[in-house]
Structure formats: structure tokens, C-alpha cells
C-alpha positions in Angstrom: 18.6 -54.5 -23.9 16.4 -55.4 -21.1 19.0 -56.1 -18.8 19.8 -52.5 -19.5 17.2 -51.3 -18.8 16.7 -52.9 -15.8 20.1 -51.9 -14.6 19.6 -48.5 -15.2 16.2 -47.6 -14.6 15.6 -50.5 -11.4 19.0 -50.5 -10.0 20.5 -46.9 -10.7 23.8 -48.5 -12.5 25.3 -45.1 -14.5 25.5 -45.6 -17.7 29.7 -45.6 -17.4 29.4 -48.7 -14.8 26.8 -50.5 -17.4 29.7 -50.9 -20.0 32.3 -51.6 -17.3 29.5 -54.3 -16.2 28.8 -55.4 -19.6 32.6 -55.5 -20.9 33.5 -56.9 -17.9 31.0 -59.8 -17.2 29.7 -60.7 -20.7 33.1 -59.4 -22.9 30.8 -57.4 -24.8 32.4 -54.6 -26.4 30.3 -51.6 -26.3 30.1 -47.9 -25.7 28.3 -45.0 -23.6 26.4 -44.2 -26.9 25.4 -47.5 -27.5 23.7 -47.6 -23.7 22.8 -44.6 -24.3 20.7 -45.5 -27.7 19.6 -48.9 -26.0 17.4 -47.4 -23.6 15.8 -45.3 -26.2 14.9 -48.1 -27.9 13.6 -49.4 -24.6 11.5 -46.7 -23.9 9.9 -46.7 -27.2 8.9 -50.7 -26.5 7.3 -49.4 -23.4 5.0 -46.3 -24.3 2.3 -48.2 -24.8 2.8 -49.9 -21.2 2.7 -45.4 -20.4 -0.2 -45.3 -22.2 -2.4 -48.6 -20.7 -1.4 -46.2 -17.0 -2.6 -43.5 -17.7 -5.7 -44.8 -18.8 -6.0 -46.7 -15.6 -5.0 -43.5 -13.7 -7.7 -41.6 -15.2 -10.5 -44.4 -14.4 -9.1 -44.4 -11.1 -11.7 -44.1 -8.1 -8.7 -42.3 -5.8 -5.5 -41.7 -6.5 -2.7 -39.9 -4.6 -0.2 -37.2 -6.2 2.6 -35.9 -5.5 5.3 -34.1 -6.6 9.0 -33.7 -6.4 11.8 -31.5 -8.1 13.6 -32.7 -11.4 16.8 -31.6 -13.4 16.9 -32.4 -17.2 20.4 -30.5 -18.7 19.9 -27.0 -17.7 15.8 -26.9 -16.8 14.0 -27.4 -13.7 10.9 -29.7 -14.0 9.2 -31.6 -11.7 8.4 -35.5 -11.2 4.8 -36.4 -10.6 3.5 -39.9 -9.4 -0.1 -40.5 -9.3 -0.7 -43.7 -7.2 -3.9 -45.8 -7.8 -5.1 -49.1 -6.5 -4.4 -50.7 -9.9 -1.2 -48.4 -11.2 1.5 -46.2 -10.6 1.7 -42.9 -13.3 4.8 -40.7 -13.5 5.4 -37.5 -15.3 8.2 -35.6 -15.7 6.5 -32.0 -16.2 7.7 -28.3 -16.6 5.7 -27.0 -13.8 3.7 -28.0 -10.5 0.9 -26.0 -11.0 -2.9 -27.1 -12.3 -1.9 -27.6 -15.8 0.4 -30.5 -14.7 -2.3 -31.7 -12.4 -4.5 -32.1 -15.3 -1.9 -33.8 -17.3 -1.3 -36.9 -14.8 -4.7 -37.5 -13.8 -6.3 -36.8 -17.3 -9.2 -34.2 -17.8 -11.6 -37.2 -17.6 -10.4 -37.9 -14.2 -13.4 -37.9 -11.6 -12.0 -39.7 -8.8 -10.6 -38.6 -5.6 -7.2 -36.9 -4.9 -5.0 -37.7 -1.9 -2.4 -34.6 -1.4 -0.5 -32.4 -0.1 -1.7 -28.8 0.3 0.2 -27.2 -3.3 -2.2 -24.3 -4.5 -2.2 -27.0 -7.9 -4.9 -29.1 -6.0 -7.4 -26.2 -5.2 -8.1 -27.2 -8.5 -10.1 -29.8 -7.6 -13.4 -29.2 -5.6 -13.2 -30.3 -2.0 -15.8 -32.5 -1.7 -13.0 -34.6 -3.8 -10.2 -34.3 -1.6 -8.5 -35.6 0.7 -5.6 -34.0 2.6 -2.5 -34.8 3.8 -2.5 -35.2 7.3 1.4 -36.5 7.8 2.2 -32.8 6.4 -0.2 -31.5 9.0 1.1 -32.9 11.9 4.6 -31.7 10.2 3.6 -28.2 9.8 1.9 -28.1 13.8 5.7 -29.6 14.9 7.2 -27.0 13.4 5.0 -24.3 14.8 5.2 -25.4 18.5 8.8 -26.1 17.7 9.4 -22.0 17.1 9.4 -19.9 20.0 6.1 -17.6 19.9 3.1 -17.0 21.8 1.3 -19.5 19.4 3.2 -22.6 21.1 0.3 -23.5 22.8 -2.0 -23.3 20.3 -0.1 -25.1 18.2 0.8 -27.8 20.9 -3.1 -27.9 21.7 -3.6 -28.3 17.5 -1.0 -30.8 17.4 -2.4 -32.9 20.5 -5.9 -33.1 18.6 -4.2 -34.4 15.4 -2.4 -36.9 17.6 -5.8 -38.1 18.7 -7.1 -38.4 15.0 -4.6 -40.8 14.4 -5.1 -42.8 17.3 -8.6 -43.4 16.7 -7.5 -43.9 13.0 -5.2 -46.7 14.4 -7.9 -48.6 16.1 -10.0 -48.5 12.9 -7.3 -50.0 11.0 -6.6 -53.1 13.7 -10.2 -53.7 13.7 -11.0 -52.1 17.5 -13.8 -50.3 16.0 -15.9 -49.9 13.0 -16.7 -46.6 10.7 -19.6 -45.7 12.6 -17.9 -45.9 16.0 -14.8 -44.4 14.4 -17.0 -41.0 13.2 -19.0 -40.8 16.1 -15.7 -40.8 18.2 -14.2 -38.4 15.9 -17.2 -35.7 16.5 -15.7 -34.5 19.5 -12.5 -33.9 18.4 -13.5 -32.3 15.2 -15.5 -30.2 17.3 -12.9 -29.0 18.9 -10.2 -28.4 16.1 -13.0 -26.2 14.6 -13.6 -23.9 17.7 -9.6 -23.6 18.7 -8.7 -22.7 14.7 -11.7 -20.2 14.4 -9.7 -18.1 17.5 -6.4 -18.5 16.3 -7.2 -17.1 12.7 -8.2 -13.6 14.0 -4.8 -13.7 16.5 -2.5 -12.5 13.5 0.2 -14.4 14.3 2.2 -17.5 13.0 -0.8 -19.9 13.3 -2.8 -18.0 11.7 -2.2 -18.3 7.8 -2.4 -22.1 8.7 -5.3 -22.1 10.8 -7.3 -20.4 8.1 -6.2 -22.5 5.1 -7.4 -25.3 6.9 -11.2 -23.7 7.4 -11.3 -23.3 3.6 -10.4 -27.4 3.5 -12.4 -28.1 6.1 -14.3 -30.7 4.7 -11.1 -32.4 3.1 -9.4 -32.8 6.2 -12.6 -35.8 6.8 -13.1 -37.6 3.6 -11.4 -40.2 5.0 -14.1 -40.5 7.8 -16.9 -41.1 5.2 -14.8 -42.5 2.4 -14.0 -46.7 1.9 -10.5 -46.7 1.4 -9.2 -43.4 1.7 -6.8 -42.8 3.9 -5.7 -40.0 5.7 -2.1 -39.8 4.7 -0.3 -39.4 1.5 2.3 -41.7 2.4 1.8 -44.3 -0.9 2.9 -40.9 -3.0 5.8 -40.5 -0.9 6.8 -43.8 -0.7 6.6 -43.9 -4.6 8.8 -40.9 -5.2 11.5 -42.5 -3.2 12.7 -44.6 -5.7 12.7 -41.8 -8.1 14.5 -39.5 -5.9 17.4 -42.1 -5.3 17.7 -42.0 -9.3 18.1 -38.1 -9.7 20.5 -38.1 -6.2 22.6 -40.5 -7.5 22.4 -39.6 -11.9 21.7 -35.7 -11.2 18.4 -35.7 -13.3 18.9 -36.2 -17.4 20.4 -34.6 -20.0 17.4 -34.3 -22.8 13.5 -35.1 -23.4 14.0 -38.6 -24.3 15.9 -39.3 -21.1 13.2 -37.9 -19.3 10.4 -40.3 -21.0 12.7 -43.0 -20.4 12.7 -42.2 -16.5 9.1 -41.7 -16.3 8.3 -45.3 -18.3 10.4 -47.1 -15.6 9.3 -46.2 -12.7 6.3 -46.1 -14.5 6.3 -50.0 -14.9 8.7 -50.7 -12.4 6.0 -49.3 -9.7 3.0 -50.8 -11.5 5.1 -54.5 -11.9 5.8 -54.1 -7.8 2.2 -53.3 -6.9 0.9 -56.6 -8.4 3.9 -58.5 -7.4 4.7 -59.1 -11.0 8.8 -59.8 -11.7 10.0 -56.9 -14.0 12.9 -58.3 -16.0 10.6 -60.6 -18.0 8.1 -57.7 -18.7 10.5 -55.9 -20.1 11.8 -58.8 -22.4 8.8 -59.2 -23.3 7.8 -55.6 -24.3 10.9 -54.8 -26.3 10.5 -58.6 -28.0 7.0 -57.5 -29.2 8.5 -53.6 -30.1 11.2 -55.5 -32.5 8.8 -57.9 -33.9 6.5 -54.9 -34.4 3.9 -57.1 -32.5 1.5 -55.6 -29.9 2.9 -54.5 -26.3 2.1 -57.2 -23.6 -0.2 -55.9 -21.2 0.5 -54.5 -17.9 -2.4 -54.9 -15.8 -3.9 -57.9 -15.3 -7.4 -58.2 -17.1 -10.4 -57.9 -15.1 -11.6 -61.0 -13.1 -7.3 -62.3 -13.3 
């Protein structure tokens, strides 16, 4: 059952190639059903490895969320990921919006929030944001990319952004400390500030952007102040890869408890990964306790491990 499991929520194996594999390999008779009903049982052994997560997620001093687009039978829902330091949450949610923000980072959640700029995050105040400067820099490309008489704003926008990186780069390697690193920021801020306060009164393309980014002012910098923030969302993005590989190559799921059985996969397939932990014995382990009707193993490592 673990093997499965594995197979099929690690590997991507359709259920129709895991009983060729299975017939073939181990001369085990056995039918789509029966995979079908195995991973069920699976997902069952690992709620309560869901359940430690979320916890974790909600205790979380930062996380970063994301979203991506789903299919299960004939709805539309979307797959969240909340990355921490510790874990790695999914969701598979009907919606995008503040609701389903609230779901994956729990209403106890006080932390920090790494995003994107989806309406769903305005949610949170400011002061506990960070966002995404990789879809930034994307959104300025696309602008000076487009013929109009914002070009050079954009191009003068994008050049500044290039230069937050830099000096985000040297911090990084160790060139220069926090204190050097905001103190050579200043300028540049400075000048972002004065060159988006003109363009939001031109009307143009730039515009809409320009004064989006005035309201999150103040999260465009957390990082500057902030111990191990970063300025990207790129651990989100990196998690939903996996996940997006699954629905490319499955086309989403078919019902609700598909659906929890994706989400508790990459769920402890992420978390395993993060702490360099081997999966396949986890999950023997977890469905050996669910049959014995014995506790779940634990995911996380204790405090102090």
C-alpha cells in the first residue's frame, strides 16, 4: 500500500500503469478499484501527518503562499501550498480568495506572509507582508516589453529593481551586512518612490501598477528589516511544481477524497524533503500504525532533534 502510494502521489505512475507495474513485477493480481481504494486507505493513515502541518503552519513565524489552478471531475478549485521553515501545507480549496487564505494559514496565524500580489492577501495588514518581487520584475518586463510611451518608465522601474537584487545578492554572499545593505538601499528606494508618484497621475499602462505598489509600499521592504525574509516567493513556486507535474500529467481528480489524498502527499512528501527525511519508510510506518489503530508517527522532528 505504501509502495502505492509512493508511486502515485511521489512518482506520478497513473493508476492504469500501477497494476501493469504491480501484475507485472510482483504477479499480483489486482484492479484499478483496488488502487483506487488503497490510496484511500493511505490517505486516511496520513490525516493526522495533515493535521501535525497545519499546526506547524499556523505557529509559523513566515510562511510563503501560493496558489495554482486545480480540476477535480467537473469543478475548478485551486491548490494552495503554504511553505514554512519547519513544513510544507497544501490545500485543495474551491476558491482563491481570503476565505481560503484563512483556511491554510489558520485564523491563529500571526506570522508573516511571502506572496504574490492576489487581492486574497490584502487581507493581511502590510506591516505583515512581504511581496513578491520575481512577479515584479515580471510585470515591469512586460511593460517595457509593450510598445507605449511608458517604455521608459518602465525600463527606468525595471533598472531600479535590477539594482535591489544586486545589493540583495551581495547580502546573501556575505559582501555586506543588514545595516550596509539598508543604508545602500535608501537611495534607491528613494527613487522608486519619486519616479512611481509621477507615473500614477500619467493615466497610462504604468499606472494601475505604479499605484498598487504605493498602497504596498511598506511590503515591498520587509525583507530589508526582517531576519529571514526574503524578497522572492520562489520556495512557493518551487513547491507547486511538483504538484503541477501531477495535474499536467493525471488532469486533476475525479472526487473529494482524491483531492485529500493529493493534498496529504505532497503534504508529507514536501515536509519529508525539507528535513531530508526518506518518504517510503514514513509512509510504512504511518499506514502500519493506521491498521494497528496505533498513533500516527510524527512528522516533524521534536524540538531540540
Amino acid at each position: 500500500m505504501a509502495l502505492i502510494a509512493l508511486l502515485h502521489g511521489r512518482y506520478r505512475l497513473s493508476d492504469r500503469e500501477l497494476v501493469d507495474l504491480v501484475q507485472m513485477v510482483w504477479q499480483l493480481p489486482i484492479s484499478v478499484g483496488s488502487v483506487c481504494h488503497l490510496q484511500q486507505v493511505a490517505s486516511a493513515a496520513l490525516a493526522p501527518a495533515q493535521a501535525e502541518v497545519q499546526a506547524a503552519i499556523a505557529e509559523a513565524d513566515h510562511v510563503h503562499v501560493d496558489e495554482t489552478s486545480w480540476r477535480e471531475g467537473t469543478r475548478r478549485p485551486w491548490l494552495w501550498v503554504a511553505v514554512g521553515t519547519m513544513a510544507t501545507l497544501f490545500l485543495i480549496q474551491m476558491g482563491r480568495g481570503k476565505v481560503q487564505l484563512q483556511a491554510i494559514l489558520d485564523a491563529t496565524f500571526t506570522g508573516r506572509v511571502i506572496s504574490d500580489r492576489l487581492a486574497a492577501y490584502h487581507s493581511i495588514p502590510t506591516e505583515r507582508r512581504q511581496v513578491c518581487w520575481a512577479h515584479l520584475i515580471r510585470n515591469l518586463r512586460s511593460r517595457v516589453e509593450s510598445k507605449g510611451r511608458w517604455q521608459a518608465d518602465a525600463a527606468d522601474l525595471l533598472a531600479l529593481a535590477d539594482l535591489v537584487f544586486a545589493l540583495w545578492e551581495r547580502f546573501r554572499e556575505g559582501a555586506i551586512d543588514r545595516a550596509t545593505l539598508q543604508a545602500m538601499m535608501q537611495p534607491i528606494q528613494q527613487a522608486m518612490w519619486e519616479r512611481m508618484q509621477i507615473v500614477k497621475h500619467d493615466g497610462h499602462y504604468l499606472s494601475s501598477l505604479c499605484s498598487e505598489l504605493l498602497r504596498l509600499w511598506d511590503a515591498l521592504w520587509t525583507f530589508l528589516e526582517v531576519e529571514g525574509i526574503e524578497p522572492t516567493n520562489n520556495a512557493a513556486e518551487r513547491a507547486l511544481r511538483p504538484a503541477v507535474l501531477w495535474r499536467k500529467g493525471s488532469y486533476g481528480t475525479q472526487s473529494d477524497g482524491g483531492s485529500r489524498f493529493v493534498e496529504r502527499m505532497l503534504t508529507v512528501s514536501a515536509t519529508c524533503q525539507q528535513h531530508e527525511r526518506p518518504l517510503f519508510p514514513y509512509l510504512i510506518a504511518a499506514i502500519t500504525a493506521y491498521w494497528a489503530n496505533q498513533p500516527a508517527p510524527k512528522l516533524l522532528p521534536s524540538e531540540g532533534a
